[in-house]
N, C-alpha and C positions, 0 to 999 in steps of 0.2 A: 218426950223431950220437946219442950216448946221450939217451935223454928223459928228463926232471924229475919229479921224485916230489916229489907234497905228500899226506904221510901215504901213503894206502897205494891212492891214484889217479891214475891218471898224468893229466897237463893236456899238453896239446897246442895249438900256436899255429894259429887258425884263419884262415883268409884273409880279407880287408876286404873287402866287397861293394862294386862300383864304381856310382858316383851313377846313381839312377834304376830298381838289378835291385831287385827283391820281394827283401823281408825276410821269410827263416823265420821261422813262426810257435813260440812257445815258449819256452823258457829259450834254445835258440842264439841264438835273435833278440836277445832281449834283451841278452846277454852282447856281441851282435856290434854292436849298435848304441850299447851303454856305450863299446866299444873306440873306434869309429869317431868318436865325439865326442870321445872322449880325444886320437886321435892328432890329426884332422884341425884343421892350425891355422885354415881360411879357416873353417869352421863355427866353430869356440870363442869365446863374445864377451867381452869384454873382463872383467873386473872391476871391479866402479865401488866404492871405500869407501862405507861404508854413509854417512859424515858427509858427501859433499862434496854430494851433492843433499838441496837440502830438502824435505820431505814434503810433496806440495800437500794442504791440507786440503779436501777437496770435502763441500761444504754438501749436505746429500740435505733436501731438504724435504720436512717431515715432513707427516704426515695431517692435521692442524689448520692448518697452515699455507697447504695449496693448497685445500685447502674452503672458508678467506677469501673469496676473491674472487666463486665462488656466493653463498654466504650475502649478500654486500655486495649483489649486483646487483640485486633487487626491490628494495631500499630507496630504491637511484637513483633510483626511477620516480615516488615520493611526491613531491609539493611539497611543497616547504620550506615550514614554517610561521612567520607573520611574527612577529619577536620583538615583544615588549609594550610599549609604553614605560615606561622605567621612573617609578615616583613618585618624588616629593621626597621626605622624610625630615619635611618639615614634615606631611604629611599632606594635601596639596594638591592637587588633583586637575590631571593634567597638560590643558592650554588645546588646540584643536586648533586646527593651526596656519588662520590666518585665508586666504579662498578670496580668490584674484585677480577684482579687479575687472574684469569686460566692457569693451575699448576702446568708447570712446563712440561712437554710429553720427552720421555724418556725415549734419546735414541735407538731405533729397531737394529741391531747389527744386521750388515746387509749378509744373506747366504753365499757362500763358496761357489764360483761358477764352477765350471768343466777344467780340467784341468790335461795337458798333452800329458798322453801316453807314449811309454816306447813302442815303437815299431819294429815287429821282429819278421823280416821274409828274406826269403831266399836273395833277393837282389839287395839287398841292405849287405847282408855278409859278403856278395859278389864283389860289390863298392870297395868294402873297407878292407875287404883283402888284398886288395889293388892300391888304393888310396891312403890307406890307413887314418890316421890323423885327420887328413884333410878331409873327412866326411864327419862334419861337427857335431852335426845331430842328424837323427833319424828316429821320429815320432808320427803320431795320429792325433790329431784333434777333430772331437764330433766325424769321426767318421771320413777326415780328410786328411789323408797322407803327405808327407812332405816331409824335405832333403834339405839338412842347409851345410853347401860346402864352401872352402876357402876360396876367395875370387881366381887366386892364381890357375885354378884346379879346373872351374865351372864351363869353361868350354867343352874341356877333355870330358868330363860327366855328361853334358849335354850330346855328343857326340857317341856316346857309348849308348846314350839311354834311345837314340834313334837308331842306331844300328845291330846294337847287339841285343837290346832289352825290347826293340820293334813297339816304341812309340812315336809312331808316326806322323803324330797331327800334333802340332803347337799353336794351342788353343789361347793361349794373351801371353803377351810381356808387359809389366806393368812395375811400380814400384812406391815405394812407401818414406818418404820425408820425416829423418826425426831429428831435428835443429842442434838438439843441445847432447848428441852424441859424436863421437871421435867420426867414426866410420855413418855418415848421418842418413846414407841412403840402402834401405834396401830392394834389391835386383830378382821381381818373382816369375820364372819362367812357368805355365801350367801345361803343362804336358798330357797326352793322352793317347793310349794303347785302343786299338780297334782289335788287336790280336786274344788283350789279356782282359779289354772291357775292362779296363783300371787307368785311374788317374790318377797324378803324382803330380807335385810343387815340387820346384827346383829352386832354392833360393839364396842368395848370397850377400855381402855388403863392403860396401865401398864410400870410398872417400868423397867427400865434395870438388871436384874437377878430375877424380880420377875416370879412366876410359877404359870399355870394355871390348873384347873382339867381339864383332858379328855373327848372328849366326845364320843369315839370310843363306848362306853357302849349303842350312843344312835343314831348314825348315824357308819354303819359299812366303809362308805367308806370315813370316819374322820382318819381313821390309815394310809394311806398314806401321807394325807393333811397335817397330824399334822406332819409327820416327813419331810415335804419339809419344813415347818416354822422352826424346831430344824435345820436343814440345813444349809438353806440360812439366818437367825436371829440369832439362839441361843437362843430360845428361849424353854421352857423346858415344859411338861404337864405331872403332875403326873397322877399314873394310867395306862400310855399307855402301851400297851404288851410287845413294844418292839423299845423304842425309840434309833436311830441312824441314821445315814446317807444315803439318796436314792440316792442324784445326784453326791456328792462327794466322794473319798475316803476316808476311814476310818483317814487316819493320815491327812486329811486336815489342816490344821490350819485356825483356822479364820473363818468370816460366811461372804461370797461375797454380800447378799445385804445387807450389813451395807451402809449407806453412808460415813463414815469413813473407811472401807475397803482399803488397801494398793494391790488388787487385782493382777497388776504385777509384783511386788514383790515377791507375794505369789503363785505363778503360775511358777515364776523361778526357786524360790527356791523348789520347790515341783519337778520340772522337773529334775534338778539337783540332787538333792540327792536320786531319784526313777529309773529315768531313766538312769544316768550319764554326761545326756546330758545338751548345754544351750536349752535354751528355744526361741523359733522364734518370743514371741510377742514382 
């Protein structure tokens, strides 16, 4: 078969190298593998027009862009600062808004104190089998005994309670101011046995100017007792040697535990026309 002449070289058709042999390296190679893509139609792919696919545009994000999110992150971390409120326009200073009132606390009801017991002893029954009536009460409170009889009575009791019941020592006479009652004063004798190692209140009540017998005649150390009561009460005991004033001056005016008492009043005025002076309370 004649060969082909291009110019003044002859070309020669080279054999297709079957799928998978090594490819000479060089211009054959090359020339043999332009051919093999030429002829071979399963390798060849298709032609696509340049127009029917559209060009996806892909976003490449840039250097400024992905540094964002660093830069953002410590700022996360700061707490938000609370905005201001804003002012009126009139110049007004904004009011803060007013604090909720505390719900009101529900009254604790207060507990039951102690409350008088009766008193049941042999000299209780001795009294009232005698006196009957006239021994009005007879109780224990906390542990502290007490009698309370009719005024008319309270000597004759006191005198029994020394002699026959051998309590010997009379330990205060004292008494209690209560203004807005009939009978407003009560009369507390406190008594006390060395025989029976027992003590006993004697106690009675009386009017405002009424007067009681003495009983200095039956306890000697009642004469003091009885003139702290004219004292600080006004309160009077016929019989006694020598009733007047222990704690106060003679020209006192007035008896300081009244509970009606005008006691600074009576303090100035006392300082004042004694001393000449005002008075510091």
């Amino acid at each position: 078969m004649p060969e082909e002449t291009k110019g003044t070289d002859p070309v020669s058709p080279e054999p297709s190298s079957p799928a998978g042999a090594p490819v000479a390296s060089g211009e054959g190679a090359g020339s043999g593998a332009k051919a093999s893509a030429e002829t071979s139609p399963s390798s060849a792919a298709p032609t696509v027009p340049p127009t029917s696919v559209p060009a996806a545009k892909a976003e490449v994000p840039s250097a400024a862009k992905t540094a964002e999110p660093a830069a953002a992150a410590p700022a996360a971390d700061k707490p938000a600062t609370p905005a201001k409120p804003a002012v009126p326009a009139t110049g007004e200073k904004p009011t803060a808004p007013a604090a909720a009132k505390p719900a009101a606390a529900k009254p604790v009801p207060k507990p039951e104190g102690p409350k008088p017991e009766p008193w049941e002893a042999e000299l209780v029954t001795r009294l009232r089998s005698q006196y009957g009536s006239g021994v009005k009460e007879a109780s224990t409170y906390l542990g502290q005994k007490y009698l309370v009889v009719d005024s008319s009575i309270v000597y004759e009791i006191l005198l029994r309670m020394r002699q026959d019941e051998m309590f010997d020592y009379c330990v205060d006479i004292t008494a209690v101011h209560y203004p807005k009652r009939e009978a407003q004063f009560d009369i507390v004798y406190i008594l006390y046995s060395f025989h029976h190692n027992q003590r006993v209140r004697v106690k009675t009540q009386i009017k405002d100017g009424e007067r009681l017998r003495t009983v200095v005649g039956i306890w000697e150390t009642a004469n003091w007792l009885e003139r702290e009561v004219f004292d600080m009460f006004g309160i009077e005991f016929d019989g006694h040697p020598d009733l007047k004033r222990i704690l106060l001056p003679d020209g006192w005016k007035g008896y300081p535990l009244r509970k009606d008492y005008p006691i600074l009043q009576q303090d100035q005025e006392w300082v004042h026309i004694n001393l000449g002076i005002e008075s510091g309370q």
